[in-house]
C-alpha positions as CSV (number, residue, x, y, z in Angstrom):
1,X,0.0,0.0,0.0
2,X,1.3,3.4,-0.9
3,X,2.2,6.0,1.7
4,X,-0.1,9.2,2.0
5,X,2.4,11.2,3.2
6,X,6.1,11.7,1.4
7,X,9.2,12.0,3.1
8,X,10.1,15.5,2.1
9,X,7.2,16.6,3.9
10,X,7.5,20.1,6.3
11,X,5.3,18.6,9.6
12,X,4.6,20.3,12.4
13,X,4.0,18.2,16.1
14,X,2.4,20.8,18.1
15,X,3.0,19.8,21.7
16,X,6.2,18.2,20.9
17,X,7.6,18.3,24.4
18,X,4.8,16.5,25.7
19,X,4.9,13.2,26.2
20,X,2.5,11.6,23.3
21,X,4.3,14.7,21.3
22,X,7.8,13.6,22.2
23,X,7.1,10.0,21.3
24,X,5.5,10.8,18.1
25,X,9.0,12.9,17.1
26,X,10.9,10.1,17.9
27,X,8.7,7.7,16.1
28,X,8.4,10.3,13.0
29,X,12.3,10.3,12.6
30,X,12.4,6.9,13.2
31,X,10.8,6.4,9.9
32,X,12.7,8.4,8.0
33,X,10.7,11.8,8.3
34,X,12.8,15.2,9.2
35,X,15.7,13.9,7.7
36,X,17.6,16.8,5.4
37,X,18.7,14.4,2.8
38,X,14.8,14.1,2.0
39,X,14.2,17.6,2.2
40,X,12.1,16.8,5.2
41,X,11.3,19.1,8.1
42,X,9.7,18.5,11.7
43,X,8.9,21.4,13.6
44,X,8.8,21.1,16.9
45,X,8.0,24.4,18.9
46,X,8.1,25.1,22.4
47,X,5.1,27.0,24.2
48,X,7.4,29.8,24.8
49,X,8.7,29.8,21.1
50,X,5.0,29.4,20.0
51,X,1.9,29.8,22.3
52,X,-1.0,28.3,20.5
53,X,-3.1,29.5,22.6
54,X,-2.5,32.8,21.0
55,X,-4.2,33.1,17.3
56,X,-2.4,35.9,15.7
57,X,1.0,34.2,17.0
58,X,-0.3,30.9,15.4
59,X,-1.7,32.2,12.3
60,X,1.6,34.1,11.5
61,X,3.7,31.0,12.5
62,X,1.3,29.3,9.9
63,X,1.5,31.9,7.1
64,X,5.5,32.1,7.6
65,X,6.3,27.8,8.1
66,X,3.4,26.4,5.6
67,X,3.5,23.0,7.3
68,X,2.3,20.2,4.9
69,X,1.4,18.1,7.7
70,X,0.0,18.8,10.9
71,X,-0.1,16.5,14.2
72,X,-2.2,18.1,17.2
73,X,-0.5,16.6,19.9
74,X,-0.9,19.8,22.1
75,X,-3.3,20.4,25.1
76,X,-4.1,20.9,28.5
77,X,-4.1,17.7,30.7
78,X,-4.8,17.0,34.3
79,X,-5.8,14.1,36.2
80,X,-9.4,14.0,38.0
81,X,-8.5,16.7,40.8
82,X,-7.1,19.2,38.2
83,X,-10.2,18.6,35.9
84,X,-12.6,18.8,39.1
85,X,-10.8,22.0,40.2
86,X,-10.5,23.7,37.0
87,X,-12.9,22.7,34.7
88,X,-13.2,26.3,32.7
89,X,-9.6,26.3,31.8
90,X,-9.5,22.5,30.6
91,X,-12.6,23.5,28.2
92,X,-11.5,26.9,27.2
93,X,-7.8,26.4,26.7
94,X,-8.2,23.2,24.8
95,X,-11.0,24.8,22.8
96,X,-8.5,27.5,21.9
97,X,-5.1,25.7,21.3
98,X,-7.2,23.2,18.6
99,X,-9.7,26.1,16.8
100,X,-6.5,27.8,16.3
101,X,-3.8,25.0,14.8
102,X,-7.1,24.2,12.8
103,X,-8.1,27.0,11.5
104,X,-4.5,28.0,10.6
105,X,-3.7,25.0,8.5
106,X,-7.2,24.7,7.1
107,X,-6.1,28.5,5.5
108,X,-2.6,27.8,5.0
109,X,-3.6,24.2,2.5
110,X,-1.9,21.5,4.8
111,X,-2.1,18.6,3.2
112,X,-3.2,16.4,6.1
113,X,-3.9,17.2,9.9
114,X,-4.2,14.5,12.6
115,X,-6.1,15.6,16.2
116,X,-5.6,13.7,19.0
117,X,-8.7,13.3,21.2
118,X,-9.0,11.1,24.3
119,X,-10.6,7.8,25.4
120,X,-12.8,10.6,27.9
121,X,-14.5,11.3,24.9
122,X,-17.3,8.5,25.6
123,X,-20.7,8.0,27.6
124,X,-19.5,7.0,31.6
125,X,-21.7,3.5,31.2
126,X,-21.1,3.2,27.2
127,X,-21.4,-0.8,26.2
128,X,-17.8,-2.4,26.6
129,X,-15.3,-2.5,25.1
130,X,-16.5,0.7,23.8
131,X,-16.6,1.3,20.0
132,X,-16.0,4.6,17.7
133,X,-19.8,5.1,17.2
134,X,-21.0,5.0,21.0
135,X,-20.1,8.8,20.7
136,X,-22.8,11.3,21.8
137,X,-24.9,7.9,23.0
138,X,-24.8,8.4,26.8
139,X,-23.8,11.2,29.6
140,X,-20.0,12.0,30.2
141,X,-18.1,11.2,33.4
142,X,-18.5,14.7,35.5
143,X,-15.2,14.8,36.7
144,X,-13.5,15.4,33.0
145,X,-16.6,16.6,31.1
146,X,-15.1,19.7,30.3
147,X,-11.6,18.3,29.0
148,X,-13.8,15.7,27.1
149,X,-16.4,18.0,25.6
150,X,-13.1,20.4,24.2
151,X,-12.1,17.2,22.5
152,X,-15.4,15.9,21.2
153,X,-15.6,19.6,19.6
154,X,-12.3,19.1,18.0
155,X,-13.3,15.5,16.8
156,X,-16.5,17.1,15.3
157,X,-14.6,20.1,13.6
158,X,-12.1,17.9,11.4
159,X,-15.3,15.8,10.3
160,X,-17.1,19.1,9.9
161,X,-13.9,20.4,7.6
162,X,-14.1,17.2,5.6
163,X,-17.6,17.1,4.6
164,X,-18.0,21.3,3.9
165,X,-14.1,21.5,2.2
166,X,-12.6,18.5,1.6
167,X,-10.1,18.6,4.1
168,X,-7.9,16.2,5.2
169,X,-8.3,15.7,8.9
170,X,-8.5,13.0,11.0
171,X,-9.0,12.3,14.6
172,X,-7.1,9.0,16.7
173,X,-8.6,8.1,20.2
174,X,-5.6,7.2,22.4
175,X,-6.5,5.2,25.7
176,X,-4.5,6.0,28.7
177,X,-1.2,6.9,27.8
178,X,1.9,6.8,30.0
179,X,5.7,6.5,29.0
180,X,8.8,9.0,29.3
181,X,7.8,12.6,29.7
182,X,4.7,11.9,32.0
183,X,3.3,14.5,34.3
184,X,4.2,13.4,37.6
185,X,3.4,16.5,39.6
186,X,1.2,15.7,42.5
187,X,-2.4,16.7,42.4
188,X,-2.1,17.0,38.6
189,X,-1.4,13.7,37.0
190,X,-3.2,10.7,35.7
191,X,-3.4,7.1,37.2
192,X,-0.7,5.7,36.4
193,X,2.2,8.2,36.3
194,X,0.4,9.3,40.7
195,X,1.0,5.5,41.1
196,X,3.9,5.2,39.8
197,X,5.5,8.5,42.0
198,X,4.0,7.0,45.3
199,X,5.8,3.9,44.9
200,X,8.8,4.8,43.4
201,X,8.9,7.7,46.7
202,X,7.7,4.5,49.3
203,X,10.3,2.9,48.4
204,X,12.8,5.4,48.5
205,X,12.3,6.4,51.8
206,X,11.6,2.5,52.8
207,X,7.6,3.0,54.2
208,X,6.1,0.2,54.8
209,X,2.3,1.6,53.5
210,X,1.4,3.3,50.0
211,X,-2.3,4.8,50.3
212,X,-4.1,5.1,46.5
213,X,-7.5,7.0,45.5
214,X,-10.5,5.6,45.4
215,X,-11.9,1.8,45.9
216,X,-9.1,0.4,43.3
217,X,-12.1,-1.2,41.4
218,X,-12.7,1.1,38.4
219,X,-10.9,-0.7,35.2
220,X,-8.7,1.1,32.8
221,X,-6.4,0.3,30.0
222,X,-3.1,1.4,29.4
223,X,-1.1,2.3,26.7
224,X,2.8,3.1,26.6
225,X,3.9,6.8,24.4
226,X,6.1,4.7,21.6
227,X,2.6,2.3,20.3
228,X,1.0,6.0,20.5
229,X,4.0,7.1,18.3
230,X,3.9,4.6,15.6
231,X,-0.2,4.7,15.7
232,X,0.3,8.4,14.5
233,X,2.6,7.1,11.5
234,X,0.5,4.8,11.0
235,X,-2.5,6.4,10.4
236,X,-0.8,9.0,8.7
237,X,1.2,7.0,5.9
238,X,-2.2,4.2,5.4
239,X,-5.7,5.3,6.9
240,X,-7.6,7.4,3.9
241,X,-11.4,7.6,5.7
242,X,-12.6,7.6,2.2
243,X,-11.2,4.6,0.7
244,X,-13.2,2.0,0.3
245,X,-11.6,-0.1,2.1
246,X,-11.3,2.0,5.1
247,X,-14.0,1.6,8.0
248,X,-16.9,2.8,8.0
249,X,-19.8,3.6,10.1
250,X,-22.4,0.9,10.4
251,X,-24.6,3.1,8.2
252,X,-22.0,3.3,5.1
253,X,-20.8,6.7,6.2
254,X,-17.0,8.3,6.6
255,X,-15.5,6.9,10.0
256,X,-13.2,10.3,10.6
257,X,-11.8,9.1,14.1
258,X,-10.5,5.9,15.3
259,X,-9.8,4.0,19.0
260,X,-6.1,3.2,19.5
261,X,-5.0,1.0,22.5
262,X,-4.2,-2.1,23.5
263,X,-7.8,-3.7,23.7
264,X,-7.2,-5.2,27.3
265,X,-7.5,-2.8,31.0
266,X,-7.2,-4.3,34.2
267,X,-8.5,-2.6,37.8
268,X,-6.9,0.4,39.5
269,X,-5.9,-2.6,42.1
270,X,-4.2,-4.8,39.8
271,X,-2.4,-2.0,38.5
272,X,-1.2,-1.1,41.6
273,X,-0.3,-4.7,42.7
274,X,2.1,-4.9,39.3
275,X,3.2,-1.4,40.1
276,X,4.9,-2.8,43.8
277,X,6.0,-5.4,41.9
278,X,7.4,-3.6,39.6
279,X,8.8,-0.8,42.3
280,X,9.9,-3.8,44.6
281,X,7.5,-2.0,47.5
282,X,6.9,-4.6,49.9
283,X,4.2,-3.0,52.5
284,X,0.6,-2.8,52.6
285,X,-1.4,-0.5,49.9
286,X,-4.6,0.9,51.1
287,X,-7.5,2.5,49.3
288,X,-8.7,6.5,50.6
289,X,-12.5,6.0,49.3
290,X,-12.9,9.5,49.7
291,X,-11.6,10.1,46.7
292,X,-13.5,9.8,43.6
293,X,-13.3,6.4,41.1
294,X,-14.4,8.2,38.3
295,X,-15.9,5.8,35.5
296,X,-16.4,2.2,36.5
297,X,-14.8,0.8,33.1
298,X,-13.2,2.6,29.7
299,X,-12.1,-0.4,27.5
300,X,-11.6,0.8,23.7
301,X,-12.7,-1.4,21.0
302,X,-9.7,-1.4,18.8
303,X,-10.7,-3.9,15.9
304,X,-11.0,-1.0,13.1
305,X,-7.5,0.0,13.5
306,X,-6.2,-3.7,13.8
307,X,-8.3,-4.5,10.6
308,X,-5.9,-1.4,8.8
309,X,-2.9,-3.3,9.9
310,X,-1.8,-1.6,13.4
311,X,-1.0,-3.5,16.5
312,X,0.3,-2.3,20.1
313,X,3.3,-3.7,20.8
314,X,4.6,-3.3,24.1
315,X,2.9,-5.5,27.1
316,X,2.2,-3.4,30.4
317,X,4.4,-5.1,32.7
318,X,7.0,-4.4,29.8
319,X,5.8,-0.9,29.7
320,X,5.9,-0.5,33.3
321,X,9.4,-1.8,33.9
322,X,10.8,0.7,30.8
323,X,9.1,3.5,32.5
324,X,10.0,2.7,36.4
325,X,13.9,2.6,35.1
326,X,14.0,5.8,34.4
327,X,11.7,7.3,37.1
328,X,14.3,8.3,39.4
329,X,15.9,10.8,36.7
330,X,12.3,12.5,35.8
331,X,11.1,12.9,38.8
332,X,14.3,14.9,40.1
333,X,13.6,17.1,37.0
334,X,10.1,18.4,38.0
């Protein structure tokens, strides 16, 4: 099958230092993108070299670079306290940084753009594992409605940009994501990386009891940066929404967005268990169910991107060891 994209392309990861965005870069060069003897270029901007939150800065950055290919890779994230705490700047900045990469490249003719959305996206009780179409079916988890409705908005504008122009956006769902460049500031980040920083620090200071959120029986699935990384390739060199062979809604229509993951979650307290493991913690872990669970289960149906020809390929205990090796080192840099 023939690539989409060519080599000499100019493509812009906004949200580069993040971690999806780092691990896209790295998979992007990887294949052979960037390099100078293709005339290839990846852009990679910091916030403080270019704000995206800022139009005028974003539509000259456009009107100056021309970037062929555009990866949204840029937001605001937070974990359930952040998003409880401030839900009006997870809906508003999100809204902004997307409207505005967009908009821009929608002016400026980029040949493709890829959004990044979130497994958040769908109903709290949608059917499980939950496929591309339960969108829109069911209420949202309270606790990350606002982040989730930003990204259902951005999901809805590339397929809005298709039908009206012709343009060539897509959307990927990514499950939970962890991997190098996490957010381990307390109070701020996901599952997985505030696991990961209590027993990496219980361990470190040799206590002998690790105290989690919530009842530890909500499920989730996990997926490491690098099978987010080659997804993004992926979908970018293969997945044309209007090929015939491509999937399709069960009505015939365009499918603009698909589920990436691994297909298989586990509960809060069986991650934690592999986590000790992992961490060699050997005390008690007990639950604070004060805290909110959030939703029960959130298991992506990944059989339309399988059926293209993608599979994850790095296990979670693998994942969890590559991660905890290099914990020590990140967490001194926050």
């Amino acid at each position: 099958m023939q690539n989409l994209i060519d080599l000499n392309e100019r493509i812009l990861i906004a949200g580069a230092n993040g971690m999806a965005g780092k691990a896209i870069t790295i998979e992007l060069k990887k294949a052979g993108y960037g390099s100078i003897k293709n005339n290839g270029k990846l852009y990679t901007p910091s916030r403080k070299e270019l704000d995206f939150l800022d139009y005028s800065a974003t539509k000259f950055w456009f009107e100056t670079n021309k970037p062929t290919i555009v990866i949204i890779a840029a937001a605001k994230v937070g974990g359930i306290e952040a998003n409880n705490k401030k839900p009006a700047e997870f809906i508003l900045q999100n809204l902004k940084i997307q409207n505005n990469i967009i908009e821009s490249a929608l002016e400026n003719k980029s040949k493709r753009l890829l959004f990044l959305g979130s497994s958040c996206i769908y109903p709290k009780f949608a059917s499980q594992p939950i496929d591309e179409e339960s969108l829109l079916t069911g209420e949202l988890e309270p606790t990350n409605d606002a982040y989730a409705i930003a990204k259902i908005a951005g999901i809805k504008l590339c397929e809005s940009l298709r039908k009206q122009y012709g343009f060539d956006a897509i959307s990927l769902m990514p499950t939970n994501l962890y991997g190098p460049g996490d957010n381990y500031k307390k109070n701020e980040s996901h599952v997985m990386a505030a696991l990961l920083r209590r027993f990496y620090e219980a361990v470190q200071s040799s206590e002998n009891e690790v105290i989690c959120w919530g009842s530890g029986k909500p499920f989730r699935e996990f997926m490491h940066s690098e099978d987010l990384g080659r997804a993004v390739v992926f979908a970018l060199e293969k997945w044309n929404p209007e090929s015939a062979k491509a999937p399709k809604k069960k009505n015939g229509d365009i499918l603009n967005y698909l589920n990436v993951g691994t297909g298989i979650d586990l509960s809060i307290a069986e991650l934690a268990k592999e986590i000790a493991l992992v961490s060699g913690f050997k005390g008690k872990i007990n639950w604070d169910k004060n805290k909110p669970d959030g939703t029960p289960k959130k298991q992506l149906n990944i059989r339309k991107i399988v059926d293209l020809g993608w599979n994850p390929s790095i296990s979670l205990s693998e994942g969890i060891k590559k991660v905890f090796s290099t914990l020590g080192k990140e967490l001194n840099n926050i």
